[in-house]
KEBALUM-109662 format. One record per residue (C-alpha): x, y, z. Coordinates in pm, whole numbers, plus 50000, padded with zeros to 5 digits. Layout:
N
XYZ ...
// end
This chain:
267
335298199288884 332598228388842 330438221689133 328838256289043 327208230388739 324598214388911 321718214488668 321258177888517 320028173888196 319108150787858 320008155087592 319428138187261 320248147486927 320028126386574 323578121886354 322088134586032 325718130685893 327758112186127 330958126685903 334668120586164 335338147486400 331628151386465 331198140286830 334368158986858 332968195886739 329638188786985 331648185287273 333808213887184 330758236087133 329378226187445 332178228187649 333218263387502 329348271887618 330118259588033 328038224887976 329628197488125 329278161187931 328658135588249 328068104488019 327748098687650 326608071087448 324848060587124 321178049287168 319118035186888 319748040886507 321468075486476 321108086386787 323158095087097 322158104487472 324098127587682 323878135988056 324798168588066 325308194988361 325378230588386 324698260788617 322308279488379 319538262188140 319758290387923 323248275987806 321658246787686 319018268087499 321378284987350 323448251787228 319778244587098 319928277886865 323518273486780 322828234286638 319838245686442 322548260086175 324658229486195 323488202085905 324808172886087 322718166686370 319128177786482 318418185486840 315448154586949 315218162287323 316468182087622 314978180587918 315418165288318 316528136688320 314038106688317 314658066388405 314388056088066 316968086887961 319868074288221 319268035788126 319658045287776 322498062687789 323958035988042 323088005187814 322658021587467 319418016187437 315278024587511 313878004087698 310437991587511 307518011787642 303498003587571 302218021287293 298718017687418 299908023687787 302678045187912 303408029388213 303967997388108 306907986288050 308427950987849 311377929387889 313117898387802 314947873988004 318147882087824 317767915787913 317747912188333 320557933888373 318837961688263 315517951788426 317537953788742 318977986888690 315477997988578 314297986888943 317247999889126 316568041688945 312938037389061 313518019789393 315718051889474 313078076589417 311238090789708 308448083289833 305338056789776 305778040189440 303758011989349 305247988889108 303457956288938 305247923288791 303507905588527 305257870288415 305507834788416 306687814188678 310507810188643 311057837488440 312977859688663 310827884088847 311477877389179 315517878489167 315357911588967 313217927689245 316047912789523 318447921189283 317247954389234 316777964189605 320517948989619 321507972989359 319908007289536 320937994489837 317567988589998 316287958890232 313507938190078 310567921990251 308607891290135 305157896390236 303677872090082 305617847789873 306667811189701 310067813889739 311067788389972 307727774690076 304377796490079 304407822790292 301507847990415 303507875290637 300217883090921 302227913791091 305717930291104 307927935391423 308537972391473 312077979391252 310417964490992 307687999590902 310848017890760 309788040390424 313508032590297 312467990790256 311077978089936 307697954490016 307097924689749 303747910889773 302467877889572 299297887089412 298327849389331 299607844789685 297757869489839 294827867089650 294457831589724 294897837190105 291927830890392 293977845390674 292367878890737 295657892390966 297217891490624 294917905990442 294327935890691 298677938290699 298477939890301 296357965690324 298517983190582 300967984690358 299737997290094 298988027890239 302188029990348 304808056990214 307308033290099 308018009489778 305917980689706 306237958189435 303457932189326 304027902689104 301477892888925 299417923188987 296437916088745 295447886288961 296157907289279 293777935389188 291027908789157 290937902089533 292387936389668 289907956289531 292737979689377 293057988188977 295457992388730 295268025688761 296468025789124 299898014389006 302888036488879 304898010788672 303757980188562 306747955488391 306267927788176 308747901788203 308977873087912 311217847487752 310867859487456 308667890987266 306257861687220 305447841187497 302207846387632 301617858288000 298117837888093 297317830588453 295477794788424 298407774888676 298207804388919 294497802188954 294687766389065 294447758089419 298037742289439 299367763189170 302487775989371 304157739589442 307347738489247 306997761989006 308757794589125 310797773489414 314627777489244 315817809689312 318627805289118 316997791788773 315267824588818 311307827888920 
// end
């Protein structure tokens, strides 16, 4: 219906008086203006998220004017639509963002299923994207990164890894160099390694247009000669708000044996 409205949008506006018939009276007003409400949803205290669509901004702009007489609600944001906007609307929440560092981003273990989704939105974007894991062992990073690729339908490669038993990938048969796979790399692993084939291959691929994602990234930029800076996302994966992400075990020189081995109890 109204494939003419194919301008996607955010929008987010604050229930100053969340009176009945409300919700109602904004979807009236923007349907009577040609917007189109995709999804809806409350996010935070007072707040709601909309993805909207519609084949001229200059509607919206004009909803914008039209709202600044109406007491009820206040107009917060409108603009394209970003991860954090379409997993907030989806789960009815923000995901918690650094204050002292946009880019990274923090999560519980009780909140995977989001995590995943998170993973899935960017894993769908074009192009390179370079995506760091912080986290203890067995917390959960490496099935939200398999579950993610699962989710945006994308084929995962271990390139280095603890899964099963320690593994240091030294080269990849041709199908493998496809832009559309997602490329996990062990930082502790790789950091650790003496094989130079795999050292030269992580460095292949990291100049390779495609996604990458590296857990425990702080330890990997040690030995990679890379930064912090060189990464788009980094995610911060935790028990709890409080536990502590310190990388003692992981520095050891048999740190990996059974600690991130069950796939299942989550790693």
């Amino acid at each position: 219906m109204y494939p003419e409205r194919n301008i996607e949008q955010y929008m987010e506006y604050e229930n100053i008086n969340n009176r009945p018939g409300l919700l109602g009276d904004v979807s009236s007003l923007l349907g009577n203006l040609g917007i189109s409400i995709n999804t809806i949803n409350g996010v935070e205290n007072r707040r709601r998220g909309l993805l909207v669509r519609t084949d001229e901004l200059n509607k919206l702009r004009r909803f914008q004017l039209m709202s600044s007489y109406i007491d009820d609600i206040n107009i917060l944001k409108i603009r394209k639509p970003q991860v954090r906007d379409r997993l907030a609307v989806r789960h009815g929440r923000f995901i918690k963002r650094a204050e002292e560092d946009k880019k990274v981003f923090r999560f519980t273990r009780e909140e995977i299923g989001i995590l995943v989704d998170f993973l899935a939105e960017i894993f769908q974007e074009p192009g390179h994207r370079l995506i760091g894991i912080r986290g203890m062992p067995r917390v959960g990073k490496t099935e939200s990164i398999v579950a993610g690729s699962v989710t945006a339908k994308k084929k995962w490669l271990f390139l280095s890894s603890t899964l099963i038993k320690q593994t240091e990938r030294t080269s990849l048969i041709k199908g493998e160099y496809n832009d559309k796979n997602v490329f996990i790399i062990d930082g502790a692993v790789t950091t650790n390694s003496t094989k130079e084939e795999h050292t030269h291959l992580i460095r292949e691929i990291m100049s390779y247009p495609a996604i990458k994602v590296v857990e425990h990234p702080d330890l990997f930029i040690e030995g990679m000669h890379y930064t912090l800076e060189d990464f788009d996302y980094i995610i911060e994966l935790r028990e709890d708000e409080n536990q502590e992400i310190t990388y003692e075990k992981h520095k050891k020189k048999h740190w990996f044996q059974n600690e991130d081995m069950d796939f299942f109890g989550g790693m």
